[in-house]
VONU-443602 format. One record per residue (C-alpha): x negated, y negated, z; residue in three letters. Coordinates in steps of 0.001 Angstrom, whole numbers, padded with zeros to 6 digits, always signed. Layout:
REM residues N
XYZALA;...
END
This chain:
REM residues 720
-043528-039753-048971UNK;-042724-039959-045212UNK;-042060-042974-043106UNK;-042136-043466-038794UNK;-039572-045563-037153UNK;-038885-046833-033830UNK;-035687-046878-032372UNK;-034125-045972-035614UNK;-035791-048973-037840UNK;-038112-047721-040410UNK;-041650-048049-040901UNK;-042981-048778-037564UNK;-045038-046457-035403UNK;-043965-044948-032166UNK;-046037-044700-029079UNK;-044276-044207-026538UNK;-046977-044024-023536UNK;-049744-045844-022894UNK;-053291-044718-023579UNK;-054963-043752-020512UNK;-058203-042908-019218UNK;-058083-039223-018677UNK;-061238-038401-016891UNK;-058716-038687-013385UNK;-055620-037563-014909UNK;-054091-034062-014007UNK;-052963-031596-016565UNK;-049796-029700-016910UNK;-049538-026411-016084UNK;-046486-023960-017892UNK;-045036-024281-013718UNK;-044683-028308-014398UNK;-043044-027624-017773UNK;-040946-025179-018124UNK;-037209-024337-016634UNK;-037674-021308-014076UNK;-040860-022659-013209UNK;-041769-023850-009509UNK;-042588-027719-010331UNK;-040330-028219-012808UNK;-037574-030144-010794UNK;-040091-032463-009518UNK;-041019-033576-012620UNK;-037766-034808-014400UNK;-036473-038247-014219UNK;-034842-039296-011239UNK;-031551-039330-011384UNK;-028179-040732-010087UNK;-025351-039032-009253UNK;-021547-040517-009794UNK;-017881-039341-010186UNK;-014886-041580-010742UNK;-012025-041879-008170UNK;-009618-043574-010252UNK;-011423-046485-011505UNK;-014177-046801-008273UNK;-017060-045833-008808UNK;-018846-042956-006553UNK;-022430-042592-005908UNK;-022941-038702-004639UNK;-025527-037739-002328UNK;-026751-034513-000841UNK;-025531-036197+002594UNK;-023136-038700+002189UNK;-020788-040507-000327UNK;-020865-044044-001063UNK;-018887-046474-003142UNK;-020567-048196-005749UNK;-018155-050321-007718UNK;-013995-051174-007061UNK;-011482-050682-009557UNK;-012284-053746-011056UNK;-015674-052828-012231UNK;-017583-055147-009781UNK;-020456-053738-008038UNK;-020401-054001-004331UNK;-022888-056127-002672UNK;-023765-053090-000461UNK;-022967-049743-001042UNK;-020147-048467+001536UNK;-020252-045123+002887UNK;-016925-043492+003125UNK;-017813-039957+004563UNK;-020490-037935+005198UNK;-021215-033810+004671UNK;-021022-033352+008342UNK;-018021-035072+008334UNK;-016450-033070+005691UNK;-017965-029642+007119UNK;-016343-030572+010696UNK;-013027-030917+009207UNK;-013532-027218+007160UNK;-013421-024642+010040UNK;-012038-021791+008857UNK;-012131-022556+004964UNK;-015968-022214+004949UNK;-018745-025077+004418UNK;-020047-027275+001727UNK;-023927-026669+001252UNK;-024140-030614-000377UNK;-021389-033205-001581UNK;-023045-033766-005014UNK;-019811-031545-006948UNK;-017345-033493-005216UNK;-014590-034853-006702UNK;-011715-037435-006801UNK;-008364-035743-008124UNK;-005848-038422-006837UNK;-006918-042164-007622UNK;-004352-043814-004904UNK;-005881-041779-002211UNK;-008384-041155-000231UNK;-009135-037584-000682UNK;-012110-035363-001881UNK;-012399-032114-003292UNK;-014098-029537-002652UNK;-015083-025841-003719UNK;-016608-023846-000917UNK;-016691-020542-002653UNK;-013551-018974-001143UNK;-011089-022070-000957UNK;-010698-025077-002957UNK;-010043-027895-000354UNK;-009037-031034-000502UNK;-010689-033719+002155UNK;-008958-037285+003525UNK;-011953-039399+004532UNK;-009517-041712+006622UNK;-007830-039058+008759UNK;-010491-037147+008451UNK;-008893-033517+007709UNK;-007885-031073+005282UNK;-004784-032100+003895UNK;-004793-029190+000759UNK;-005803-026328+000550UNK;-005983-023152-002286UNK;-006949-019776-001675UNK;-009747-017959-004589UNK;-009987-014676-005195UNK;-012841-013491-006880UNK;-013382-013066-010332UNK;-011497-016467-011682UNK;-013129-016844-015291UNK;-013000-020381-016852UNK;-009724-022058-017169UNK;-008377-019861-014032UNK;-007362-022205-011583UNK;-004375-024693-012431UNK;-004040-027463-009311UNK;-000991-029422-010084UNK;+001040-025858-009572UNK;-001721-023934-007127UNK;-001742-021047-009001UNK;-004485-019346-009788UNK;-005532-016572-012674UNK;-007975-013852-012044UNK;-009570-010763-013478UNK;-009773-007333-011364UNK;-011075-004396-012991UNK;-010613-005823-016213UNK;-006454-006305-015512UNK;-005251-010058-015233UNK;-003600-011007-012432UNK;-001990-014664-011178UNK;-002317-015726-007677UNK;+000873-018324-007068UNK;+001412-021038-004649UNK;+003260-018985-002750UNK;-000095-016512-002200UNK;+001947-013970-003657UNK;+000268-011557-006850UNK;+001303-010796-010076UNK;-000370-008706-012261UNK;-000084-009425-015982UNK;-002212-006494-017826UNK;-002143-003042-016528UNK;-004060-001735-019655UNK;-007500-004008-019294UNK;-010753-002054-020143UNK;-014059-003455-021985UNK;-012064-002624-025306UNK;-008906-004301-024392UNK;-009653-007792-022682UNK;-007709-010519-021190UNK;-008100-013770-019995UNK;-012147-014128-021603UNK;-013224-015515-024771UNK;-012275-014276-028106UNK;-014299-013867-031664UNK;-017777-013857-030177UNK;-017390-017795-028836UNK;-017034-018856-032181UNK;-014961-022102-033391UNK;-015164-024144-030100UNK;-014027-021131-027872UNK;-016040-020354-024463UNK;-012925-019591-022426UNK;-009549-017179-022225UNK;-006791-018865-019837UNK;-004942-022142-020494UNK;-003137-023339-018237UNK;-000033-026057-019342UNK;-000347-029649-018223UNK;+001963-029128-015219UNK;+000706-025279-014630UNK;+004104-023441-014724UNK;+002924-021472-017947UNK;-000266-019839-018691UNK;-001555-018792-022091UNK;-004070-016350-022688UNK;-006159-014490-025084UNK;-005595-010711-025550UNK;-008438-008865-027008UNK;-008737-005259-028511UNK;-012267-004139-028989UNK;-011734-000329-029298UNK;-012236-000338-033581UNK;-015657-002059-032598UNK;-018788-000439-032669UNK;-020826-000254-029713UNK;-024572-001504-029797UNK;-026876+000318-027209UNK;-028511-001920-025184UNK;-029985-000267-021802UNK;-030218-001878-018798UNK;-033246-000405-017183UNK;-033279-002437-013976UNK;-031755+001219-012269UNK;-034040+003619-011112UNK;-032460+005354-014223UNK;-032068+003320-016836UNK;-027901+002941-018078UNK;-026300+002231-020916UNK;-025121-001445-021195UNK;-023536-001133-024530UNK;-022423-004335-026426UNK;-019494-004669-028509UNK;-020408-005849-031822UNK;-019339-006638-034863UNK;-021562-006967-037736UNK;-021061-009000-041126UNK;-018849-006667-043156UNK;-017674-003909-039986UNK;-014494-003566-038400UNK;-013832-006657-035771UNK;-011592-006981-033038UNK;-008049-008018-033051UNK;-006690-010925-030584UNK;-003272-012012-029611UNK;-002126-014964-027456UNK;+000325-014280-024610UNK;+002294-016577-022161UNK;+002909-015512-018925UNK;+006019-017247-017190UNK;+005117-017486-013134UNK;+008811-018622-012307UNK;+009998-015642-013925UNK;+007266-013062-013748UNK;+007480-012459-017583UNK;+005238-012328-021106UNK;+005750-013379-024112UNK;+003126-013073-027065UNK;+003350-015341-029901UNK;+004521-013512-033173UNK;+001138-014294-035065UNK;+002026-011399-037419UNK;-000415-009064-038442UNK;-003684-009798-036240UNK;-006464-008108-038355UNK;-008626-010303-039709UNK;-007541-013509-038350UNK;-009051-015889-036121UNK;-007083-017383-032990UNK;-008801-020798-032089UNK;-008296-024207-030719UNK;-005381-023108-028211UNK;-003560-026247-026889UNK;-000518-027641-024633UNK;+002233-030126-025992UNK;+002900-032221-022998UNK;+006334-030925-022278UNK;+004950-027430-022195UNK;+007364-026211-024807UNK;+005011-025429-027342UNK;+001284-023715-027936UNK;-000438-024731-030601UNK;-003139-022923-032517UNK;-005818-023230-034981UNK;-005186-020355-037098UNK;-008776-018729-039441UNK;-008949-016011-041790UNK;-011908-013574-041745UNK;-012959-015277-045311UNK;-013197-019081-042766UNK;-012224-020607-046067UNK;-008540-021838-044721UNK;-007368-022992-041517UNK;-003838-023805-040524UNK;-002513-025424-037370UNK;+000850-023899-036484UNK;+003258-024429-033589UNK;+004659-021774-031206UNK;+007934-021714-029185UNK;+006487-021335-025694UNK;+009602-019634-024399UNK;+010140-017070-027087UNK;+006817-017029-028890UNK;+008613-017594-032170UNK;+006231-019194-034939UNK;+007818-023016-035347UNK;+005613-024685-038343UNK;+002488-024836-040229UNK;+001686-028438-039056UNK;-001213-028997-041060UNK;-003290-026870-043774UNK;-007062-027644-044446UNK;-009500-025278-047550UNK;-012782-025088-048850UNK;-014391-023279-051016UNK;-017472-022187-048241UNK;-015762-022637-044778UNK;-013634-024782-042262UNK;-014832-024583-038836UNK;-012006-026434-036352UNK;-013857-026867-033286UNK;-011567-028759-031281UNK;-007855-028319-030090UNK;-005154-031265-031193UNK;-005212-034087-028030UNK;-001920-035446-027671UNK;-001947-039586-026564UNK;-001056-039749-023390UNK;+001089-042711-024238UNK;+003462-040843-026804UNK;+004072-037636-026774UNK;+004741-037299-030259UNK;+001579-038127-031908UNK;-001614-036147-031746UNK;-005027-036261-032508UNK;-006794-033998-035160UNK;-010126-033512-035974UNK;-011403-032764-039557UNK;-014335-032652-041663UNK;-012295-032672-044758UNK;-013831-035975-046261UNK;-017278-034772-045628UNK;-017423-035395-041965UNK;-016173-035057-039052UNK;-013286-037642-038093UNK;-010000-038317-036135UNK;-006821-038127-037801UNK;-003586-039258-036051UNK;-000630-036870-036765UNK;+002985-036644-035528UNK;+004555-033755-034120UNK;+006837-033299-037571UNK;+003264-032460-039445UNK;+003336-036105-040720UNK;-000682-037214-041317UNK;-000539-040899-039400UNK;-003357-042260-040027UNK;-007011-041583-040820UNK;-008618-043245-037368UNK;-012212-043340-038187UNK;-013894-043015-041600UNK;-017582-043188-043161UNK;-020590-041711-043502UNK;-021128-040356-039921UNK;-019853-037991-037670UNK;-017783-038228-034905UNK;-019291-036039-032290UNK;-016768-035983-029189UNK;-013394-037677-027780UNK;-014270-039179-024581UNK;-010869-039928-023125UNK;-008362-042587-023943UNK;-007129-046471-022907UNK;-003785-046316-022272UNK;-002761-049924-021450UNK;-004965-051076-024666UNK;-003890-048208-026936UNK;-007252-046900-027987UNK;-009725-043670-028081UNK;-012725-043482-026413UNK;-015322-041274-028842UNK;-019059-040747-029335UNK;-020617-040864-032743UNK;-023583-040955-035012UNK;-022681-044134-036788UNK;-025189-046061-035915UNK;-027844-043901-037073UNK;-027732-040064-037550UNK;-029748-039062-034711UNK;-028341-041574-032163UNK;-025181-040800-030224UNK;-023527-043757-029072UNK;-019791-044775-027748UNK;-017021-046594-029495UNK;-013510-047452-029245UNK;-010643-047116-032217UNK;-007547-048884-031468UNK;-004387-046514-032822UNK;-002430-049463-033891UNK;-005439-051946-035790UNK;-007984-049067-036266UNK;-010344-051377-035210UNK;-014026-049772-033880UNK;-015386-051261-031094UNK;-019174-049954-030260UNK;-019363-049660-026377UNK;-022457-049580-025389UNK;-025854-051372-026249UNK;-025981-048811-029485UNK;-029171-048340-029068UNK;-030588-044043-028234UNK;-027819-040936-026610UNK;-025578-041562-024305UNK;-023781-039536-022253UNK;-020781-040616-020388UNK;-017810-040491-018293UNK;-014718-042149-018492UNK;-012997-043903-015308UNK;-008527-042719-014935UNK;-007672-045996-016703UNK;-010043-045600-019709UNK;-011374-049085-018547UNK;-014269-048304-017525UNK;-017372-046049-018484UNK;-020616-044756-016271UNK;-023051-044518-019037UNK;-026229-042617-018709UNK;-028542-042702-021842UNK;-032084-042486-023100UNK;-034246-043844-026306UNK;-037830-043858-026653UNK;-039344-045379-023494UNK;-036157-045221-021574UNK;-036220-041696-019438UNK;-032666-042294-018069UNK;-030797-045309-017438UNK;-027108-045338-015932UNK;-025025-048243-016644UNK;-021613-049318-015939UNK;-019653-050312-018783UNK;-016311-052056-019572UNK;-014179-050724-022766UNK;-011842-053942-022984UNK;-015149-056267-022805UNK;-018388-056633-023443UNK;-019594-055805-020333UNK;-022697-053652-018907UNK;-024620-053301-015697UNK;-027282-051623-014824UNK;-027206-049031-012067UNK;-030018-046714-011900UNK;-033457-046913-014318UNK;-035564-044594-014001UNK;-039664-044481-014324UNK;-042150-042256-015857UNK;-041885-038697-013870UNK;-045669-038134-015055UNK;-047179-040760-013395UNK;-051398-039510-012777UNK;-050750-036569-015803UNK;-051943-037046-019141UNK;-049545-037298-021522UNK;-049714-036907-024986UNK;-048499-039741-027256UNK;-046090-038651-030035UNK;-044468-040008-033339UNK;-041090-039352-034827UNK;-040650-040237-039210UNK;-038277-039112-042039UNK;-040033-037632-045077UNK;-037491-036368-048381UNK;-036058-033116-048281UNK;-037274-030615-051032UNK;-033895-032277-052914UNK;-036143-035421-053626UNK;-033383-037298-051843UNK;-031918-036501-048580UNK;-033837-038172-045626UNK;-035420-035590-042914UNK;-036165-036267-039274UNK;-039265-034878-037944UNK;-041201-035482-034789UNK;-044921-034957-034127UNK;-046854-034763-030840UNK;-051013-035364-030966UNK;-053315-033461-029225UNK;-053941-035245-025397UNK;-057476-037449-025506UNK;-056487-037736-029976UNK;-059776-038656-031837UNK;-058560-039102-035796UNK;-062213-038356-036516UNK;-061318-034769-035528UNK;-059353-031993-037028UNK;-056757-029902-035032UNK;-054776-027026-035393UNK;-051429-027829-035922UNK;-048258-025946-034900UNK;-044679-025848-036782UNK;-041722-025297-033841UNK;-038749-024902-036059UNK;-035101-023774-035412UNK;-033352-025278-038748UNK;-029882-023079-038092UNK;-026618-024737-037839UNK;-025373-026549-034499UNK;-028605-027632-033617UNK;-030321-030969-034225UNK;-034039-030909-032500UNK;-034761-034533-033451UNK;-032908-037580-031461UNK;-033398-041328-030478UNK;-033730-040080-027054UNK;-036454-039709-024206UNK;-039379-038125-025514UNK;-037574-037812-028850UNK;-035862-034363-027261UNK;-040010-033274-026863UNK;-039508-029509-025629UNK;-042206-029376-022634UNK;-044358-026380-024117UNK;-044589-029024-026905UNK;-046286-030753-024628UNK;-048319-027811-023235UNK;-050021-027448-026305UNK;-050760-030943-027201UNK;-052580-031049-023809UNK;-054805-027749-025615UNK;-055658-029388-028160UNK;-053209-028683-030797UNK;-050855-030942-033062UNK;-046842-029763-032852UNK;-044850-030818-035271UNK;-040811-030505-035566UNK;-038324-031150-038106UNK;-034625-031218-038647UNK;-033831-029762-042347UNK;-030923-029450-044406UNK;-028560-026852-042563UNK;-028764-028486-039001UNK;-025980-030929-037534UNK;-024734-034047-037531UNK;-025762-034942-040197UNK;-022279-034164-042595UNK;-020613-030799-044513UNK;-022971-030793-047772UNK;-025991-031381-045858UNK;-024952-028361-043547UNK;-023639-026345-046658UNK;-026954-026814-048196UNK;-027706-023439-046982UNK;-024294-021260-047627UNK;-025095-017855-048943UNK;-028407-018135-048547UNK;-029483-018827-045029UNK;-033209-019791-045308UNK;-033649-020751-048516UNK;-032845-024250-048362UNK;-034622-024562-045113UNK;-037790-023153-045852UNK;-037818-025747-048704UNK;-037528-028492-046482UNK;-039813-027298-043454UNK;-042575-027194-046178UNK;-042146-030726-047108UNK;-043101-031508-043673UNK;-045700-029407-044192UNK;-047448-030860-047056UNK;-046883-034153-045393UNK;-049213-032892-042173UNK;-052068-031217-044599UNK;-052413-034575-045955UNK;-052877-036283-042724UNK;-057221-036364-042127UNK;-057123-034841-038599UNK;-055517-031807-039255UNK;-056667-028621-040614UNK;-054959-027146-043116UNK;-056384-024007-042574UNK;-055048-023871-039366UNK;-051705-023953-039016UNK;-048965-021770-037163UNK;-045491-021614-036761UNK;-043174-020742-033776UNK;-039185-020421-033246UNK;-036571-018729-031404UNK;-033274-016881-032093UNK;-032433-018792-035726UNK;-036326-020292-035588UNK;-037350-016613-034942UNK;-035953-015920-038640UNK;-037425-019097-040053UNK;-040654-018477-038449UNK;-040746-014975-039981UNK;-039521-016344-043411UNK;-041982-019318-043299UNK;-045335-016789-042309UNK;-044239-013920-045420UNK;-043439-016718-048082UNK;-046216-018889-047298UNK;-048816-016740-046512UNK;-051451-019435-047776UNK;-050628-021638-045439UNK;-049662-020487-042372UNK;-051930-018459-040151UNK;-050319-017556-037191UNK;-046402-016801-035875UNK;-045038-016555-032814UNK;-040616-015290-033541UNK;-038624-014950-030633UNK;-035217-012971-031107UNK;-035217-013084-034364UNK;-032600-012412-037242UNK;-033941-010105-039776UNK;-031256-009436-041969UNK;-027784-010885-041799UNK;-026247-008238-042444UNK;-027120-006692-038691UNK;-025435-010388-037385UNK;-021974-011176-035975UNK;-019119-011209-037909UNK;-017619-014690-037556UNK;-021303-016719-037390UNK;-022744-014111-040052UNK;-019631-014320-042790UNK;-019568-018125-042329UNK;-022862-019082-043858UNK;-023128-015952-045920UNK;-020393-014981-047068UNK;-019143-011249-046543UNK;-021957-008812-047309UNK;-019678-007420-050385UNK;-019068-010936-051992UNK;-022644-011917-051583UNK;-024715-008851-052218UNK;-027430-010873-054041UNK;-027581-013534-050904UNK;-027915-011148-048340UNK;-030765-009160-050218UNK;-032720-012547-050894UNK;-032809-013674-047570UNK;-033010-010194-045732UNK;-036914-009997-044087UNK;-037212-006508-044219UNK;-038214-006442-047886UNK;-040681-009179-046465UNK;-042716-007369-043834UNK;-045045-005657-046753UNK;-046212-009570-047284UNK;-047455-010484-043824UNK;-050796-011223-044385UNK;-050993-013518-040659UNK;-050944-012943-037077UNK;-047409-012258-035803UNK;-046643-012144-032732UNK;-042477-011084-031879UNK;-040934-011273-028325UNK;-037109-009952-027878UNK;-034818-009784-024964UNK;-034630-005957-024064UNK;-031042-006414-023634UNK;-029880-009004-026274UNK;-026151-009066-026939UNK;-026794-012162-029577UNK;-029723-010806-031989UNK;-029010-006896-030998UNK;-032695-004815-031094UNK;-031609-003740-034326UNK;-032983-006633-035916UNK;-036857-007003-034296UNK;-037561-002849-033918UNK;-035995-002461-038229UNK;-038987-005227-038961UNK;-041563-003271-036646UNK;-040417+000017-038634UNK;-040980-001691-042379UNK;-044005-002925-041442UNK;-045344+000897-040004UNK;-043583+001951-043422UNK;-046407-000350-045022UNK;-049221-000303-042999UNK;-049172-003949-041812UNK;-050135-004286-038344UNK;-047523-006688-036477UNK;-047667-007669-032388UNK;-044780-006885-030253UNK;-043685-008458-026723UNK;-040303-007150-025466UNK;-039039-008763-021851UNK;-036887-005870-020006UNK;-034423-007331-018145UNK;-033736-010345-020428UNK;-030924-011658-022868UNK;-031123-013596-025709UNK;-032451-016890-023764UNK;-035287-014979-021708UNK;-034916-017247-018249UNK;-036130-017590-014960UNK;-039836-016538-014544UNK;-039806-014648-017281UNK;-039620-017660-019241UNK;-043161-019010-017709UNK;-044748-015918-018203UNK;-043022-016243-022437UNK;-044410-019611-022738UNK;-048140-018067-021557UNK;-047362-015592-023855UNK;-046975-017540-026820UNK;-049661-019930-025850UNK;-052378-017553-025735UNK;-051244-015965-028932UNK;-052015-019018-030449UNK;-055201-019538-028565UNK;-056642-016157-029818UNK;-055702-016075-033216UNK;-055083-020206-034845UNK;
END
């Protein structure tokens, strides 16, 4: 059984563009569609670009920068332009030039200054006296995090050794020891749990804390870089499920006194550092403490003066994993009560806690999850937040007021939205999409029910022929969870014919490919295809996000399993449909999707045809340690798991076309995984296609992602 909905309400069909003669129509080519290619900019929804200062509202422009709105959310009758780039660019001099004002910001809401980054200096512009009134120096290599503004200091790396830059300009260096084994100041446990920087700097900036990160008990994955003349080594450090990993430590360095402290963590091995975060008085770290087994996490306090370990705020379990993703953010309005996020009902939600350990208050609660914290409302005591409760594949904006608990939804709850929040909280500059809606940009109040409309944007395909598309839920293979799915028909559709019809999947964890957004999130080759004459069809199964813990821990210990289950449903579903042919079906998926396709093609043989995998996973034990042990378990407590879902034992059943395309330097899915695959299937005399890219990662980019796309295309062509 399978259903189509629009906007979220079930049963209805979706059509999202008009039916058009095509006889005068142009066609896409892979240099419209896809990122890296030379049309690809001109054919995205116009856009319009804002920043708050304080609670006014900016419009940014390559040239000039107007204001839109005052700070009591009334548009202006006419747009005021308060400076312009050669304005700002006459006032620079000696601190360099700004190329375009579209990055500039607002850092002080009672005056009327700009910021800038011009590569070498961070500058700050006052449009009235026209001049640079602030100024700070940047040295190169500044990783994320580096640069704290309300104390102008600034952390940097130089040959792996971490050094701070003060306000003073004087230089201290922190680490004389820094190698690739022994790291500071980058991200720790392979950008895991939330983590995608290294330096974090206290509210007021007179303390840094950093990650310290020994890598020499790691083994070292060969990757070549063969961009040289003669080709190097570029080896990766990388820990597989069930090897050695590294060990990290957090240190605070003291710029008023020159000194480091580490907090006493005790024993490092096996332990997971994560969610590192300021109390407002700078007194105290706190961090989201894992153990390798990611069945416990515990959020402890640390004196930020001594580095002695304080209290074990809060303890969370489960018997498969705990995954804290976000630090603790403190209300800005009392100092002694933080926020929390858990999943320890099911879902993700906001907990209020003191700074004692005392659980406050559960904040938000049901059957949804809440996907981000927005920012806060001081004067009217509430969190701004963005959640699924509306419907599990729209993203929408609410309010929960500390003291009532009262939810307040924001916008028009209708699609995603994506917004930012004014200094007061008052006031949001909402840009979202839904079916039929490319981009919209609204202003918003969060104390009243108040919206208006700033910037709507039309059809960026105007003359091309577009391909009409549904979105549905059909049943998971559990008979009872509901699956999102999308499907895009072949340009010119006749249902009196039959097409070939091709499966994209993903289907890992942290990804949800189906949304009440533009186009449904519609990948452009999606679109490619439809326009050669093929059906594409993509569904979100059990395993994916957003959606809750037991429908993500569907597939623990046996990544695959669950998910090939539920991509089959979908499958049945389109072989029942009259205009497509059954006997012509492929499948096609990247990194995670790589795996699946590879799965789908060996286990169901009789039904699919042709595969395209891209980076794929082949066995889990050759996979990360923290990503890998998560969802399977450690390769000695889960023997059985990691043999039933390992594809090497697989390759003696491909019976289709397969086409696989790696990265030649891949630090995510190492070669280990794609060349083991092409080996078994030697071993076994199966004849397998191989497409490695030479210079490229795990997200092949640039024009190397055109010339992908053709590659995949034509597979399909030749062989489905």
């Amino acid at each position: 059984m399978f259903t189509k909905f629009i906007n979220g309400t079930l049963a209805l069909a979706l059509a999202l563009l008009p039916t058009l003669m095509t006889a005068q129509l142009k066609q896409f080519t892979l240099d419209d569609l896809m990122w890296g290619g030379s049309n690809y900019w001109n054919l995205q929804p116009k856009n319009l670009y804002t920043a708050w200062w304080g609670d006014n509202l900016m419009q940014l422009e390559v040239e000039e920068v107007k204001q839109l709105a005052n700070a009591k959310g009334k548009l202006l009758k006419s747009p005021v332009v308060l400076f312009t780039e050669a304005d700002v660019n006459a006032a620079l001099e000696k601190y360099g030039k700004v190329r375009n004002l579209l990055n500039a910001n607002f850092p002080v809401s009672g005056e009327t200054i700009a910021e800038f980054n011009t590569g070498k200096f961070l500058v700050r512009y006052d449009w009235t006296k026209k001049q640079i009134v602030w100024t700070l120096a940047l040295p190169a290599g500044i990783p994320e995090g580096g640069v704290a503004r309300a104390s102008k200091c600034v952390a940097y790396l130089k040959d792996w050794n971490l050094f701070v830059q003060k306000a003073d300009g004087t230089v201290s260096q922190i680490s004389t020891d820094g190698s690739r084994e022994m790291q500071y100041g980058l991200s720790v446990h392979r950008d895991e749990f939330g983590i995608h920087n290294g330096l974090f700097w206290s509210p007021k900036g007179n303390l840094l804390a950093f990650y310290k990160m020994d890598q020499t008990m790691v083994t070292d994955f060969p990757l070549v870089d063969n961009s040289p003349r003669v080709a190097t080594l570029a080896p990766e450090k990388y820990p597989m499920a069930g090897m050695t990993s590294h060990k990290v430590w957090v240190g605070v360095y003291n710029p008023a006194t020159d000194k480091t402290i580490y907090l006493q963590t005790g024993d490092n091995t096996d332990r997971y550092f994560t969610n590192v975060a300021w109390s407002p008085d700078e007194q105290t770290v706190y961090v989201i403490e894992v153990p390798r087994s990611q069945d416990k996490s515990e959020l402890v306090a640390y004196d930020a003066t001594t580095g002695a370990r304080k209290q074990v705020l809060y303890t969370e379990t489960n018997d498969r994993y705990v995954e804290p993703m976000t630090p603790i953010q403190f209300l800005p309005w009392d100092d002694t009560k933080f926020i929390y996020q858990s999943r320890r009902d099911g879902y993700n939600h906001l907990y209020l806690f003191d700074t004692t350990g005392k659980e406050l208050a559960q904040l938000t609660k049901g059957n949804f999850e809440v996907i981000d914290v927005l920012g806060f409302n001081e004067k009217a005591k509430s969190i701004i937040y963005k959640s699924n409760e509306a419907l599990p594949i729209r993203h929408n904006y609410y309010s929960v007021n500390v003291k009532t608990l009262k939810r307040t939804l924001l916008d028009n709850g209708k699609g995603v939205h994506s917004a930012r929040l004014s200094a007061s909280g008052n006031y949001l500059c909402d840009t979202w999409r839904a079916p039929g809606v490319y981009r919209q940009i609204d202003l918003l109040s969060t104390t009243k029910p108040v919206a208006i409309t700033l910037h709507q944007a039309g059809t960026p395909w105007e003359g091309y022929n577009v391909p009409e598309f549904s979105c549905g839920t059909i049943k998971a293979a559990d008979d009872s969870t509901a699956l999102y799915y999308r499907m895009v028909k072949p340009v010119n559709f006749d249902p009196a014919k039959k097409y070939p019809a091709v499966v994209y999947v993903y289907g890992g964890p942290h990804s949800q490919m189906v949304q009440n957004t533009y186009m449904a999130l519609l990948r452009r080759w999606e679109m490619y295809m439809a326009q050669r004459g093929y059906l594409v069809y993509v569904q979100d199964n059990r395993g994916t996000e957003n959606r809750g813990l037991a429908f993500e821990q569907a597939i623990h210990g046996q990544c695959g399993q669950a998910e090939m289950a539920d991509q089959i449903e979908g499958v049945k579903m389109l072989m029942e449909l009259p205009y497509v042919d059954k006997d012509r079906i492929g499948v096609h998926g990247w990194s995670y999707g790589g795996f699946m396709t590879i799965s789908l093609i060996t286990n169901y043989p009789e039904i699919f045809k042709v595969a395209v995998a891209g980076g794929p996973v082949i066995d889990w034990k050759w996979y990360e340690v923290m990503y890998g042990e998560r969802y399977m378990d450690h390769p000695e407590r889960n023997p059985e798991g990691y043999a039933k879902t390992s594809l090497i034992n697989k390759a003696k059943d491909l019976k289709g076309k397969l086409l696989i395309c790696q990265g030649a330097i891949d630090p995510v899915v190492v070669w280990e995984h794609s060349l083991s695959f092409i080996r078994e299937c030697i071993k076994n005399n199966v004849q397998v296609d191989y497409f490695p890219y030479p210079c490229a990662e795990h997200n092949v980019m640039g024009k190397d992602r055109v010339h992908l796309h053709d590659k995949i295309s034509m597979y399909f062509e030749d062989y489905l």
